[in-house]
N, C-alpha and C positions, 0 to 999 in steps of 0.2 A: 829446697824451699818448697812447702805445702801451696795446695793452692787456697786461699783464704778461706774459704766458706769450708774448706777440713779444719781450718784451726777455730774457726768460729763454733763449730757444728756442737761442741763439747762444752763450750762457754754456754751456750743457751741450754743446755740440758742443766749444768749446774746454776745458771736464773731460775731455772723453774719454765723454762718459753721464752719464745723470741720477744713476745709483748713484754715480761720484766725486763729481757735485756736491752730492749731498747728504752726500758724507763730511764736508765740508769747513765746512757751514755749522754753525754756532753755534747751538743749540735754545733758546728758555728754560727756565726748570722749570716744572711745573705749579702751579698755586697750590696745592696741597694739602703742597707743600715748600718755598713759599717760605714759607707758616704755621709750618714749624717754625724757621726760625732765628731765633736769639735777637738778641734789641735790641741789646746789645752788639756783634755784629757786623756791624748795618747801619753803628752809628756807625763803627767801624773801617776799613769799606770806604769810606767816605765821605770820613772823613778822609785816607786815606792819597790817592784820588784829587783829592783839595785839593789836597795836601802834593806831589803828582807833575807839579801842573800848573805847568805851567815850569820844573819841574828835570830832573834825570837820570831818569825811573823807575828804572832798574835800581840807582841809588843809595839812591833812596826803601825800595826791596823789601829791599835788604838789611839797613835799618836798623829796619823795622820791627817786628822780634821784638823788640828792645831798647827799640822806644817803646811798645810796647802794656799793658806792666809799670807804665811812669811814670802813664799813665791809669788805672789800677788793671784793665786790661782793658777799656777804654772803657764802662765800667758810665754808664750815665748818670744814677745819682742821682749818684756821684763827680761826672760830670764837668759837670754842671748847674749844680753850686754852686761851682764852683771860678769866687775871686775874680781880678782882673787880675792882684793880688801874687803869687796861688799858680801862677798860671798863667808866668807870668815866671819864676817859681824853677820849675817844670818846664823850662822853656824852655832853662834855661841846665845843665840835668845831662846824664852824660855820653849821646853816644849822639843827641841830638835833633838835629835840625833849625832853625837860630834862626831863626826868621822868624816874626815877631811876631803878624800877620794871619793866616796860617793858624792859627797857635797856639789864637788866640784865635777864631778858629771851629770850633774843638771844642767851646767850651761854649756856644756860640750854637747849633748844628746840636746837641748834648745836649738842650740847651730845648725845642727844636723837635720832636725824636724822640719825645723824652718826653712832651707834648702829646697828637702824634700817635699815640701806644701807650696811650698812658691813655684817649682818644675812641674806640680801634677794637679795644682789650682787648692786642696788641701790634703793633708793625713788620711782622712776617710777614703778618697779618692784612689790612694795612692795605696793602701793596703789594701781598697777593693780590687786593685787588681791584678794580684797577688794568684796564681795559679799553682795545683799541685807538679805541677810538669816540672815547675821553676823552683820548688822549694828550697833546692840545695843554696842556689844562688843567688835567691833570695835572702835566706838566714846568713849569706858570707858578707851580703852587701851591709846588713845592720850590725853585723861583728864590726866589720872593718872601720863603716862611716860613723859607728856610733860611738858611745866607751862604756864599757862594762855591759856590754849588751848581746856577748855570745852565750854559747851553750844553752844551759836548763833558763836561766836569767830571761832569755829571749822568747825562751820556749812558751816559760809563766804568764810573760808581759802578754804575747799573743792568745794564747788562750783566753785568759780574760777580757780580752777585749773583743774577744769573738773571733778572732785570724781563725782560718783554718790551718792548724800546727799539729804535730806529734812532739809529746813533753817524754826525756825519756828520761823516767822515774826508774828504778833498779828493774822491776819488774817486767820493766817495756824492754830493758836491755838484756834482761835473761831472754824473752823471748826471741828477740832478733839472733842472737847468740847461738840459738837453740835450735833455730829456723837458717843457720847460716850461712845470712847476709853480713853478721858483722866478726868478731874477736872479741870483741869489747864495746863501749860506747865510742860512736863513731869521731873521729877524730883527724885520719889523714883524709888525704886527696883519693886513696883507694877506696877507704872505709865511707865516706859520701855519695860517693859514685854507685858504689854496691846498695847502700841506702835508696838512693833515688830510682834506683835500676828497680828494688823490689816492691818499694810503693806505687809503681808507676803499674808494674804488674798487679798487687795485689789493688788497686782500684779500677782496673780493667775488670778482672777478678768477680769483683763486689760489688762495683757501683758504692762505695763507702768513703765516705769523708777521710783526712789524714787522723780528723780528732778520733772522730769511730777508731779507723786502725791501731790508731794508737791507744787507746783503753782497754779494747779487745784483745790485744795482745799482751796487756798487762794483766788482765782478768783471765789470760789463757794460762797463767803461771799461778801454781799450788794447785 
């Protein structure tokens, strides 16, 4: 395994400079703004990246002003108690998405938020405190306690909302591959380990965000 600033060194040449390539990379937010957004829009973000996995996104995107109304705004006391019946007649009004299983993990992932915001005061709070040390065990706890909330699904949700994440797009996993830490995309108990073992190195490394390493290593392939 390189040490980071060899694998970067070659990405900046082909930017043009360090100045394009930092145009181009993706920041997270500070935790002092991911504290302010409100619970209702973790779930939203969540769900729609459920609802996008395996379909069109740009289909997903455009339907989604129309379904955030059906959820009353993805409020999670609404959408916590909402039974299988109520959920099914959401399902089928205009505008949705019919797919039963996503559906119905809005009020599973509502449960879970809701928990989680009650324990740590809210959602903001509680992904601001989110460290790269912890990543592994962190992404196991929202697999576990959420539903349909592992792998890239997770990865999507947190990037856009600002988490600091690594999304691993084909090319992020040819690198690590390449660099080998992984076999493949990571998957067991070994291949996590190995994972968290070399981010923990390469932001020693770099002083680099997870988002940085993880774009720069898919921009370090081709």
């Amino acid at each position: 395994m390189r040490n980071f600033n060899d694998i970067t060194a070659p990405v900046i040449d082909r930017f043009g400079g360090e100045g394009n390539l930092e145009a181009r990379l993706v920041k997270p937010k500070l935790p002092q703004y991911l504290m302010l957004i409100p619970n209702s829009q973790w779930l939203s973000a969540a769900a729609k990246a459920v609802f996008q996995a395996g379909f069109s996104w740009n289909v997903i995107e455009k339907k989604w002003p129309g379904i955030e109304p059906v959820f009353h705004g993805f409020d999670l006391s609404f959408c916590r108690y909402l039974s299988e019946e109520a959920l099914d007649n959401l399902m089928h009004q205009k505008g949705m998405v019919r797919h039963w299983k996503k559906t119905r993990s809005i009020q599973k992932n509502a449960d879970f938020f809701w928990h989680l915001s009650h324990t740590h005061g809210s959602l903001g709070n509680y992904f601001a405190s989110w460290n790269a040390g912890n990543y592994v065990q962190n992404l196991k706890l929202l697999r576990r306690g959420g539903d349909r909330l592992g792998g890239k699904t997770a990865q999507v949700f947190l990037r856009r909302m600002g988490v600091d994440t690594l999304i691993f797009a084909s090319d992020t996993v040819r690198a690590l591959v390449r660099e080998g830490v992984v076999e493949k995309s990571p998957s067991s108990k070994k291949d996590w380990a190995a994972l968290q073992q070399a981010v923990d190195i390469w932001q020693a490394q770099s002083n680099r965000s997870l988002n940085e390493i993880s774009q720069i290593l898919s921009f370090s392939v081709g």
